[in-house]
matplotlib code that plots the C-alpha trace (Angstrom):
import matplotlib.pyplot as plt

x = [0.0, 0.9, 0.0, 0.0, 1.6, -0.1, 0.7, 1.1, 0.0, 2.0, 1.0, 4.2, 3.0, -0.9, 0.3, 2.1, -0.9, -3.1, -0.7, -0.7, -4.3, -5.7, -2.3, -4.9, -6.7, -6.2, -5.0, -4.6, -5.1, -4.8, -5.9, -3.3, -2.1, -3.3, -1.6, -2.2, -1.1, 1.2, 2.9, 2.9, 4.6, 7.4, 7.6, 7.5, 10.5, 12.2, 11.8, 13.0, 16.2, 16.7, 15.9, 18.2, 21.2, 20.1, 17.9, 17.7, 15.3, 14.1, 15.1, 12.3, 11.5, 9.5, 7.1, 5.7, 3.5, -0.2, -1.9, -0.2, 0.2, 4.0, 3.7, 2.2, 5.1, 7.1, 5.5, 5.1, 8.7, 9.8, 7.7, 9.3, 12.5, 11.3, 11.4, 9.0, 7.2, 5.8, 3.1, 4.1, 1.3, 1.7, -0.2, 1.9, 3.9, 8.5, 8.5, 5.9, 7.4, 10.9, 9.6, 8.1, 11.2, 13.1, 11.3, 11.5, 14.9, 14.6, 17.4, 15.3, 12.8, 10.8, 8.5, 6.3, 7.6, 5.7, 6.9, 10.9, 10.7, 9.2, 12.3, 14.3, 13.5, 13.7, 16.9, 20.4, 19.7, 16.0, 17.3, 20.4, 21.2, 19.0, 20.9, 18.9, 15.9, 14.0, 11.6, 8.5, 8.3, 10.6, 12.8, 16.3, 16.7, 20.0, 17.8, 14.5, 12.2, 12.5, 16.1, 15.6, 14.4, 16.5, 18.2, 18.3, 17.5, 14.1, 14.4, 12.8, 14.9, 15.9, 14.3, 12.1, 9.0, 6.8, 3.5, 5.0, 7.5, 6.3, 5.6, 3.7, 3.9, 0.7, 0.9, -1.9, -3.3, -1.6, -4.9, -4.1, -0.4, 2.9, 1.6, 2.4, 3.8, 1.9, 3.6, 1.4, 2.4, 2.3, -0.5, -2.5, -2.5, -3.7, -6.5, -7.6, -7.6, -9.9, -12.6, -12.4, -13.8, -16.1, -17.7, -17.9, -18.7, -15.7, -14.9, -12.4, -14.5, -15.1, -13.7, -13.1, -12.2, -10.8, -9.9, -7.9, -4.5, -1.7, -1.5, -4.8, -5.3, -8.5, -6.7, -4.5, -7.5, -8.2, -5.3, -5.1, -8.6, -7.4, -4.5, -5.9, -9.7, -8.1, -10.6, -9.1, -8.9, -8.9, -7.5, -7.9, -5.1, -7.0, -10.3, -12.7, -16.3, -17.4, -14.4, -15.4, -18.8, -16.9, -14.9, -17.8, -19.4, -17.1, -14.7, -17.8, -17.0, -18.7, -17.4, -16.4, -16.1, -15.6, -16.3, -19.6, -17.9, -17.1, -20.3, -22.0, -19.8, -20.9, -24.5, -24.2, -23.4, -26.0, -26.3, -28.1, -25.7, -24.0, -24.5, -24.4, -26.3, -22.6, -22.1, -22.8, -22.2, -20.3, -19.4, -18.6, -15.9, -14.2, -17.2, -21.0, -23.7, -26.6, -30.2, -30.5, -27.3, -28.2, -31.0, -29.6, -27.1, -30.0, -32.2, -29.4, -26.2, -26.7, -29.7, -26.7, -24.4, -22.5, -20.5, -17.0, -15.7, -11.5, -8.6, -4.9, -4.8, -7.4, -11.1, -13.8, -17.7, -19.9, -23.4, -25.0, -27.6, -30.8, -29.6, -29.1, -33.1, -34.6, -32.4, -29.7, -28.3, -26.4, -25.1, -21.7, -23.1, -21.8, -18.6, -16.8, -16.0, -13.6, -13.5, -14.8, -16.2, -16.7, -17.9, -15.7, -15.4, -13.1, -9.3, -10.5, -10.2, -11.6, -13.7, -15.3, -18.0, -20.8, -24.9, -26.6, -27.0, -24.2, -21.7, -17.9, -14.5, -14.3, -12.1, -11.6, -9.6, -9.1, -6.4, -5.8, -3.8, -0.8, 2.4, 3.2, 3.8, 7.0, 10.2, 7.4, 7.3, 5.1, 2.6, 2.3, 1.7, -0.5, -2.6, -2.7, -3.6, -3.5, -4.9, -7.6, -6.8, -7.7, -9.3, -9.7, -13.1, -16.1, -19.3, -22.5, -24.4, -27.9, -30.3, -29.3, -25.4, -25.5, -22.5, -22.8, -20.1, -20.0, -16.3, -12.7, -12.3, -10.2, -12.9, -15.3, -16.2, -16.3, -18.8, -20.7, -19.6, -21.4, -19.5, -20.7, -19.6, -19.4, -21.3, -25.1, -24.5, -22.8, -25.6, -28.8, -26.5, -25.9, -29.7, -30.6, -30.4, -28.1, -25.2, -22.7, -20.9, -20.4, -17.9, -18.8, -15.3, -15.0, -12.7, -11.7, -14.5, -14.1, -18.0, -18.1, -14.7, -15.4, -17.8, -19.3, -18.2, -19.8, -18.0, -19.9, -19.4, -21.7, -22.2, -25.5, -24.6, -27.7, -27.0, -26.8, -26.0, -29.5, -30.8, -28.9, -29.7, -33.4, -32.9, -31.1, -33.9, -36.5, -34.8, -36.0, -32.6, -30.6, -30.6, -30.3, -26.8, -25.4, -26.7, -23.9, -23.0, -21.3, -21.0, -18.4, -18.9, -16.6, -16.0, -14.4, -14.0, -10.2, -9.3, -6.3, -4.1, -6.4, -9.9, -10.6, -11.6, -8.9, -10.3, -6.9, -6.5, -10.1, -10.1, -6.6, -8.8, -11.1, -8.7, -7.1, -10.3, -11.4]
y = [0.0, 3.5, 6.1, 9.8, 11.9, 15.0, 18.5, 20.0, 23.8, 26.8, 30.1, 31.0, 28.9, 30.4, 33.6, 32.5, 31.5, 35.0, 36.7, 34.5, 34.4, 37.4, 40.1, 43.4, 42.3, 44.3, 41.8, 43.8, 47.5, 49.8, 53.9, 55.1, 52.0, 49.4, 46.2, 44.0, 40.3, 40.8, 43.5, 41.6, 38.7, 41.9, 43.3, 40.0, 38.5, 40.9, 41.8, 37.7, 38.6, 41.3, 38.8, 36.5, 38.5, 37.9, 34.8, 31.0, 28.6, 27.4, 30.6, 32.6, 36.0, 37.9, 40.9, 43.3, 45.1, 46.6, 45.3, 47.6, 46.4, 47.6, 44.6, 42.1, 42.6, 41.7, 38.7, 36.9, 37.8, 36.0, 32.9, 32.9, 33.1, 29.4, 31.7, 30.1, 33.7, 35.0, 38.1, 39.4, 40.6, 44.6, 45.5, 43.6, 43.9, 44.1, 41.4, 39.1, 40.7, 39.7, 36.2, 35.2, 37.1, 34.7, 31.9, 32.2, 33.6, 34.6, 36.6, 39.2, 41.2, 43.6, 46.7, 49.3, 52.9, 53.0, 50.3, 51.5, 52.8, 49.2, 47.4, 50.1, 48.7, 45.3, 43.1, 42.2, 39.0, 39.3, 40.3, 37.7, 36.3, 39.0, 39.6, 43.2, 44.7, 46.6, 49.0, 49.6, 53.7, 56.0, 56.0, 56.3, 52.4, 51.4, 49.0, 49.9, 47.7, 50.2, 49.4, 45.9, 46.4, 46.9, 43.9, 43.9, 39.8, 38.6, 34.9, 33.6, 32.3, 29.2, 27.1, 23.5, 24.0, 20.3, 20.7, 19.5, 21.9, 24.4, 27.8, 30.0, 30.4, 31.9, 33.2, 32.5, 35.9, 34.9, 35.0, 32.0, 33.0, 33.8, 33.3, 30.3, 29.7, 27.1, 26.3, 25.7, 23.6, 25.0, 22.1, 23.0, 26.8, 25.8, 23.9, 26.5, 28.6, 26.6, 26.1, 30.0, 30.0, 27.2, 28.7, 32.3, 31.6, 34.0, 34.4, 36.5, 38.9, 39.4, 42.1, 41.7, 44.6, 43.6, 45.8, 43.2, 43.1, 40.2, 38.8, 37.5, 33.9, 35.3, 37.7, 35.2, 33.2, 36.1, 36.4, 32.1, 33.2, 35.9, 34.3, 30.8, 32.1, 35.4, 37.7, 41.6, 41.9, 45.7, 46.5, 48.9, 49.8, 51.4, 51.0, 53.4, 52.6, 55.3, 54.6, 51.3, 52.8, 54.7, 52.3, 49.8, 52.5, 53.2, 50.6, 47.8, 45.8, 42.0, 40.5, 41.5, 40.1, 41.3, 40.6, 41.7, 44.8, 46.6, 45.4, 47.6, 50.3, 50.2, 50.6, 53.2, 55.3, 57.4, 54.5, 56.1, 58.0, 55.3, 52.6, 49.0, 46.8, 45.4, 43.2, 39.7, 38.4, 39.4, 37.6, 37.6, 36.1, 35.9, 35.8, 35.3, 37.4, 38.3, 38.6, 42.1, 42.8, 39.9, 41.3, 44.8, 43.9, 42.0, 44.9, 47.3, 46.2, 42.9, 39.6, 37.3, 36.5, 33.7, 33.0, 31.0, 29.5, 28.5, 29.4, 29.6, 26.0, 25.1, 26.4, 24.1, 25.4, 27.8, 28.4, 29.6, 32.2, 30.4, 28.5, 31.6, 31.7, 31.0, 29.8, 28.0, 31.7, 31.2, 27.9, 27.8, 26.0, 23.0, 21.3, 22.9, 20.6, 17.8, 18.7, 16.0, 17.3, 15.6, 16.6, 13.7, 13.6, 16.1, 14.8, 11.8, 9.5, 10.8, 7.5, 8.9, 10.7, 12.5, 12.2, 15.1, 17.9, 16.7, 19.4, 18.3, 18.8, 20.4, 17.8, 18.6, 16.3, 17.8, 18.2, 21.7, 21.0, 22.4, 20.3, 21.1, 23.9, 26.1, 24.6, 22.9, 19.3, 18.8, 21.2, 19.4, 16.0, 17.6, 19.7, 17.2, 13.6, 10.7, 14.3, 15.6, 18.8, 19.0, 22.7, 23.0, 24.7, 23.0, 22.8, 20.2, 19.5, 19.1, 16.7, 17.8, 18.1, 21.9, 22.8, 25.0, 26.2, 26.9, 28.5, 28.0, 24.5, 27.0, 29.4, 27.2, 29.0, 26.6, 28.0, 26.6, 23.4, 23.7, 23.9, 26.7, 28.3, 32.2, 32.2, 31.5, 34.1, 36.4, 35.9, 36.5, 39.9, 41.1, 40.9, 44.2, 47.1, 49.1, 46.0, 46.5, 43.6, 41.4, 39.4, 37.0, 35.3, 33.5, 35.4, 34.0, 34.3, 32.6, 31.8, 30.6, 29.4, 31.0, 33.9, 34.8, 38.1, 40.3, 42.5, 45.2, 47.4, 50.2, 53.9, 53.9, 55.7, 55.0, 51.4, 49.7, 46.4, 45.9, 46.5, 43.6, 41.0, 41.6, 40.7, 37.9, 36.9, 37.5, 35.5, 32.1, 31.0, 31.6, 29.4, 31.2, 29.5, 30.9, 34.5, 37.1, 38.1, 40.8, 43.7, 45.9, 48.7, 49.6, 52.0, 49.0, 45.7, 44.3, 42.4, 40.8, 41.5, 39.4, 41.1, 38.4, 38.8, 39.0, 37.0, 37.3, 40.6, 41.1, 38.9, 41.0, 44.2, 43.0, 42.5, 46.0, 47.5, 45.5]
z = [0.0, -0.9, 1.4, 0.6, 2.8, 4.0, 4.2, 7.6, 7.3, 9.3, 10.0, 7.9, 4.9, 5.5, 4.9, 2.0, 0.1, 1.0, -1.1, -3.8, -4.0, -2.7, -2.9, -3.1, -0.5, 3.2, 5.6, 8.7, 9.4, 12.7, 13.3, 11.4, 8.2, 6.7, 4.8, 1.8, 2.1, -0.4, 1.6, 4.8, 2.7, 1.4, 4.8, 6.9, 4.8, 4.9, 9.1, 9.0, 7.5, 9.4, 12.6, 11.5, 13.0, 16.5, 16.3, 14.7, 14.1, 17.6, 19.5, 21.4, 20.2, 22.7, 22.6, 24.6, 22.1, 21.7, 18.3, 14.9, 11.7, 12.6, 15.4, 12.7, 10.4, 13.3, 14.3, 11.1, 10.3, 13.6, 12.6, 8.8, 11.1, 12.3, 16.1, 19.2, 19.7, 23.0, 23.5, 26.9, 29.5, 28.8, 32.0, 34.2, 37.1, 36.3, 38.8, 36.6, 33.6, 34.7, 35.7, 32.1, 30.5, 32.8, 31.6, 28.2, 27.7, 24.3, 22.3, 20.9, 22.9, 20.6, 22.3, 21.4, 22.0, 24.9, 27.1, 26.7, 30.2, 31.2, 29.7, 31.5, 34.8, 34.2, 35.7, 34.1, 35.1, 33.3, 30.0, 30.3, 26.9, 24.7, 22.1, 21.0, 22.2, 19.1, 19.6, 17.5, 17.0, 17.6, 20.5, 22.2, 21.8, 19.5, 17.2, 16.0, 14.0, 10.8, 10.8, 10.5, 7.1, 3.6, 3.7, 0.5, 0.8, -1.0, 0.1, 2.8, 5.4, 4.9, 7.9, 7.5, 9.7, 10.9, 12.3, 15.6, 16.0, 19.3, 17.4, 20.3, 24.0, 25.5, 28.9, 31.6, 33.4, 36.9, 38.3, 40.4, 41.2, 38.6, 34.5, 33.3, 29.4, 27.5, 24.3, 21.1, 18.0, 14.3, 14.6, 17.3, 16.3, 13.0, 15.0, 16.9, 13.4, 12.0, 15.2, 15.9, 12.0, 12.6, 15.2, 13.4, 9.7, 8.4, 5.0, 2.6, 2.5, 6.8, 8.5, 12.0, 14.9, 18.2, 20.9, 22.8, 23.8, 21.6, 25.4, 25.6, 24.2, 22.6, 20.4, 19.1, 18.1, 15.7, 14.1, 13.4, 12.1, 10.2, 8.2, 7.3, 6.5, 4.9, 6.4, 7.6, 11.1, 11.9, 15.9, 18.3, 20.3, 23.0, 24.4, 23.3, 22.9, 21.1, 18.5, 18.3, 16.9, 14.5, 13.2, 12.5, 11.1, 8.6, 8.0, 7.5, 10.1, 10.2, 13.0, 16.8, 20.0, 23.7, 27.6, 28.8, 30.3, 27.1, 25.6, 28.7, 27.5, 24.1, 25.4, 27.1, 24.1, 21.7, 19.3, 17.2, 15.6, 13.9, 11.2, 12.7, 10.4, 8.4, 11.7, 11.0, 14.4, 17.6, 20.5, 24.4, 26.3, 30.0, 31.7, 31.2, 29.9, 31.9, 30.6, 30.1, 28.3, 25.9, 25.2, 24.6, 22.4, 19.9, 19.8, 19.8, 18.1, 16.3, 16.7, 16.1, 19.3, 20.5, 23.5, 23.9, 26.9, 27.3, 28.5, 27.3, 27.5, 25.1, 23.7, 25.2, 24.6, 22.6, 23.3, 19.8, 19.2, 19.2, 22.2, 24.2, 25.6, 28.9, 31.6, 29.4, 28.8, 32.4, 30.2, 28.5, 25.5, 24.2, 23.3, 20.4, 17.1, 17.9, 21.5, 24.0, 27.7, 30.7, 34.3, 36.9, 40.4, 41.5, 40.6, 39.5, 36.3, 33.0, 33.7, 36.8, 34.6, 37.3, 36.0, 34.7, 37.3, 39.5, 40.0, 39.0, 37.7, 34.1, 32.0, 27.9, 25.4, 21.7, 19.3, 20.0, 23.0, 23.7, 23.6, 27.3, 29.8, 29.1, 31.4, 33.9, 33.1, 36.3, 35.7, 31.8, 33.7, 36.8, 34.3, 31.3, 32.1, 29.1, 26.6, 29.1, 30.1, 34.2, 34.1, 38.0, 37.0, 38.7, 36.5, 35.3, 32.9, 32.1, 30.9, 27.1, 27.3, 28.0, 30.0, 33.3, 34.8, 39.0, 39.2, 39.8, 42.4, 44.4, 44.7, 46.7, 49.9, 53.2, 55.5, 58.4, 57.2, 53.9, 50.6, 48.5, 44.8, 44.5, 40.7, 41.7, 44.9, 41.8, 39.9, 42.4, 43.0, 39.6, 38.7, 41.4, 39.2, 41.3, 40.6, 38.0, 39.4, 41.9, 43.4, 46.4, 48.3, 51.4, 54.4, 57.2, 60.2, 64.0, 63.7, 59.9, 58.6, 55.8, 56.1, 52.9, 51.5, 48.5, 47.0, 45.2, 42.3, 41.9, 41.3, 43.5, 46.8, 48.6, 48.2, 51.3, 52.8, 54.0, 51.0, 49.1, 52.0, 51.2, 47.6, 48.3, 50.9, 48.5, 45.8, 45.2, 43.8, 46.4, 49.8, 53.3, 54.0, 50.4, 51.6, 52.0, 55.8, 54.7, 52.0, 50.8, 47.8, 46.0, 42.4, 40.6, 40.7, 40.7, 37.5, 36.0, 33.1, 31.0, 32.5, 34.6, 38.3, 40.3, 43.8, 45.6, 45.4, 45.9, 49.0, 50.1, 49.7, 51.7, 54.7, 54.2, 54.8, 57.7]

ax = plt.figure().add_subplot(projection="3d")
ax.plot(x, y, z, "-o")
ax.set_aspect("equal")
plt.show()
């Protein structure tokens, strides 16, 4: 028997093809330029050559960059270079910073104009074995990305790329300690490229906008999206609602996604003065929707929403449109394509599969893992057991394979002897009007072990304590035990890098003030 052997795609060889077959068309554009594929193919070869000075196939190139088409240029030109590459958390602590810089020890660190003064502060010992750091923008640096170009070299460099060989280290947020570096495969990026279009129906002739930073897993889904489906992503550098508006507006956009937070922002603008009705669909992440926004954004913005659910690890759910109704909008959806779920007994075998309704560990198998966690062989075999990803979130199902999910298994609150999740408490909070957001944490109490603790963000003064505990007694979803003993109100909530809710720092907050 003959067998055929198959082609393993690469992000370098993706963007390859866009300029052969689409070389007019924009591939990526920011406020102030925009780029064709066939100029990113120019410009990316010859930012590779320029590369190859300081770095080799294999060798990490790190950045610590906002979304430009500047940044892009870079990025692809590292991945020509055959380069492991690395989007570094850009609201981050130097200690953080210095510990994934640490980590990765790569010989090139590129940065945006803006985070020189960062790099300034960061440790000999951090920036041990970079060969150059090049800035993006003008700057005192000695090497700037400009001068990388005008090689005068219009071959690609000559590396031999295999599906399995690690291509991309996403960071976590840190929300549970120090980010950890999870390294993806040409492979499994090209995976996640094609579920992120699975899921969002993109075609050459979608145009996406993303506000989101390169160090979120997220916004690397967008650009896998982006170069295999050869749609145009358009960024944002900076959050700004009402830009957002503008730029759908008038650049046509057909595609955007955000956490519920932004989408609140959006809403509160005079929508009215703007043309919406290009969007095709948009999309939340990093945390759940409630009822009221969901409908909002249908009426107001666009009928067709989805929501995602994942991590840096790996992408898990969606929960489509029309099965966003009723109470499975508090649901995660489903199990993406290719991607097996299954709710076990907490740390137990992927065997130990719980009933419908029985609340459990999270465990996801697919082939968009990652190949293992940067340096940290013993996090790879703690987190990643026989292909099942142990997410350490704690969640059910129901009768019809919907997925709910209850919170982090860290984040379960011990009080009175009863084990209790912070999301339903979250959830009964978040529905009184005067609630932005809530976040509900166990703190250490003499009488309760854990006394339960809400958090509250709001810009009602006349708010009170009392006030919440009669919701909460009123509500029908919420059991006396699981009721709050104690409120604090607060401006804003405290978040990490990523957006996420930051529990430990909360939960330190908390002590301060007490």
């Amino acid at each position: 028997m003959v067998r055929i052997q198959s082609h393993t795609p690469t992000i370098k060889a993706a963007c390859n093809y866009n300029a052969e077959k689409s070389p007019e068309q924009v591939a990526f554009r920011d406020a102030t330029e925009s780029i064709t594929w066939k100029k990113l193919d120019e410009y990316s070869r010859d930012a590779a050559n320029g590369l190859l000075k300081y770095a080799a196939q294999g060798d990490r190139i790190a950045f610590l960059c906002e979304s430009s088409v500047s940044y892009i240029v870079a990025l692809i030109g590292a991945m020509k270079v055959g380069c492991i590459v690395s989007n570094l958390h850009t609201k981050t602590s130097t200690t953080l910073l210095e510990h994934c810089i640490t980590q990765l020890q790569p010989k090139v660190l590129i940065v945006d104009k803006q985070f020189t003064e960062q790099v300034d502060q960061l440790s000999n010992e951090a920036l041990q074995g970079v060969a150059t750091v090049i800035t993006i923008g003008e700057s005192d640096q000695e090497c700037s990305l400009e001068a990388l170009y005008g090689t005068g070299s219009t071959e690609e460099p000559d590396v031999s790329l295999d599906g399995d060989d690690p291509a991309f280290i996403w960071w976590t947020s840190g929300s549970t300690g120090r980010p950890k570096g999870w390294c993806h495969t040409h492979w499994s990026l090209y995976i996640k490229g094609m579920k992120a279009i699975g899921r969002t129906g993109i075609d050459p002739n979608s145009r996406s906008l993303t506000s989101l930073s390169p160090s979120f897993g997220a916004w690397t889904n967008i650009l896998l999206r982006t170069v295999i489906g050869c749609e145009s992503a358009h960024f944002m550098r900076d959050w700004d609602p009402e830009q957002w508006l503008q730029t759908v507006d008038e650049s046509n956009i057909t595609h955007s996604g955000m956490v519920v937070t932004m989408w609140k922002d959006v809403l509160d603008q005079d929508l009215s003065r703007y043309d919406l009705t290009t969007l095709d669909m948009i999309y939340t992440t990093g945390e759940k929707i409630d009822t009221e926004t969901l409908s909002q954004l249908r009426q107001q913005i666009c009928e067709n929403i989805y929501q995602t659910y994942g991590s840096t690890e790996m992408t898990g759910t969606t929960l489509y449109n029309d099965q966003m109704k009723g109470d499975r909008i508090k649901s995660i959806g489903k199990p993406q394509m290719g991607t097996e779920l299954r709710i076990i007994e907490e740390d137990g075998a992927p065997e130990d599969k719980l009933e419908p309704g029985e609340v459990g560990e999270i465990i996801i198998r697919g082939p968009d893992v990652p190949a293992w966690a940067w340096r940290d062989s013993k996090r790879t075999r703690e987190t990643f057991r026989n292909g099942w990803w142990y997410s350490k979130d704690l969640g059910y199902k129901d009768e019809e394979g919907y997925v709910y999910l209850e919170g982090r298994a860290d984040s379960m609150i011990k009080s009175m002897g009863m084990k209790m999740m912070p999301a339903p408490i979250e959830s009964v909070l978040t529905e009184h009007p005067s609630v932005e957001e809530a976040v509900v944490v166990g703190v250490n109490d003499e009488k309760y072990g854990e006394r339960v603790t809400a958090v509250i963000q709001t810009q009602q003064q006349n708010l009170t304590a009392e006030d919440l505990n009669d919701w909460c007694l009123e509500s029908n979803a919420l059991a006396d035990h699981k009721r709050p003993r104690s409120y604090h109100f607060i401006d804003e909530v405290e978040k990490t890098s990523s957006g996420k809710v930051d529990r430990n720092a909360t939960r330190e907050k908390i002590h301060t003030d007490e």
